[in-house]
C-alpha positions as CSV (number, residue, x, y, z in Angstrom):
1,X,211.4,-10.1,-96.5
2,X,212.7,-6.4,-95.5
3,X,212.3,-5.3,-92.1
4,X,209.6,-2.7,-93.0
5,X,207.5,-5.5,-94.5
6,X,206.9,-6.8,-91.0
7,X,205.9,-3.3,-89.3
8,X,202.4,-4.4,-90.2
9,X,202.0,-7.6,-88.9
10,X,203.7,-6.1,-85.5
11,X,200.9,-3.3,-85.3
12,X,198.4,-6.0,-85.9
13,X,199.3,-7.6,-83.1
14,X,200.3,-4.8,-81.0
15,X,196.7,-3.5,-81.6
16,X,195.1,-7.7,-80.7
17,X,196.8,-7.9,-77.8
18,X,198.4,-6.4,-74.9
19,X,202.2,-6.4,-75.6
20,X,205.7,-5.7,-73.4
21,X,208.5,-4.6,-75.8
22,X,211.6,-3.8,-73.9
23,X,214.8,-2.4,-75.7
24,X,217.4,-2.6,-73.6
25,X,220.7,-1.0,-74.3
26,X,219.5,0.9,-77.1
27,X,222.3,3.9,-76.4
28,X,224.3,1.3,-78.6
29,X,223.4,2.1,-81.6
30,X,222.8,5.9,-81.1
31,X,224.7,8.0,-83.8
32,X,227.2,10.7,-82.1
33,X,228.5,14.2,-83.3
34,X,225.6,15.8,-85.9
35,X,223.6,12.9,-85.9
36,X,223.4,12.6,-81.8
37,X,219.8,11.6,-80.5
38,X,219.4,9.6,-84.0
39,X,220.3,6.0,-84.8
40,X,223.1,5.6,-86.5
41,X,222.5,5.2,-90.7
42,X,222.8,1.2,-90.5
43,X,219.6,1.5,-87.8
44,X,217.0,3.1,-89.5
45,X,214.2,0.4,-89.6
46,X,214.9,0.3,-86.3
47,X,214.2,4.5,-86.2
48,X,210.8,3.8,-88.7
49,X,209.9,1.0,-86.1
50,X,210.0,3.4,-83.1
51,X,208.7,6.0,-85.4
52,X,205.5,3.6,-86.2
53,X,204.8,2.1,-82.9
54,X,205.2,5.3,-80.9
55,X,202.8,7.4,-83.0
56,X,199.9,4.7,-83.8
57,X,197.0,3.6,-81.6
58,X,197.6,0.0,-80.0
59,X,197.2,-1.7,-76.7
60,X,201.0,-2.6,-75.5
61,X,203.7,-0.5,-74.2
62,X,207.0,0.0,-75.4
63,X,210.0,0.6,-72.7
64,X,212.9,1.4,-73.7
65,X,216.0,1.0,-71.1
66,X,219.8,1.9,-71.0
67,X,222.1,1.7,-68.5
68,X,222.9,5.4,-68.2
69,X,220.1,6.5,-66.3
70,X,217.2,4.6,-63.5
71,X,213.8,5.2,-65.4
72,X,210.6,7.1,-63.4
73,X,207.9,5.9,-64.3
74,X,204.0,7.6,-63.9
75,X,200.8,5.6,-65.0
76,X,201.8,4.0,-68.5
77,X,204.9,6.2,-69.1
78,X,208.7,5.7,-67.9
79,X,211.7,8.2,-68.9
80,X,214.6,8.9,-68.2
């Protein structure tokens, strides 16, 4: 089964319940040079996956954490 195949079932549930997904460390896989701020080429599901589950309706939260920087966080938001 390819990666995108499950984007689906992960909405599904994200929308059914309330959901925590924490992505830690995620500067690891960032692209540098002309691609900087992108995943790197061998990452792009996980690009589509952030892509999907940032832009649809659903109940959870998504937090994404690095080491570079302590994250602020105001009602059901955090950044950096």
């Amino acid at each position: 089964m390819e990666p995108r195949e499950l984007f689906p079932a992960v909405l599904a549930q994200f929308r059914a319940r309330r959901c925590l997904l924490v992505l830690d460390n995620l500067e690891s896989v960032l692209a540098t040079g002309p691609q900087a701020g992108r995943l790197r080429e061998e990452y792009a599901d996980y690009e589509t996956f952030l892509d999907v589950v940032t832009s649809a309706e659903h109940r959870s939260q998504v937090l994404i954490m690095t080491g570079k920087c302590r994250p602020t966080c105001t009602g059901t938001a955090c950044a950096c």
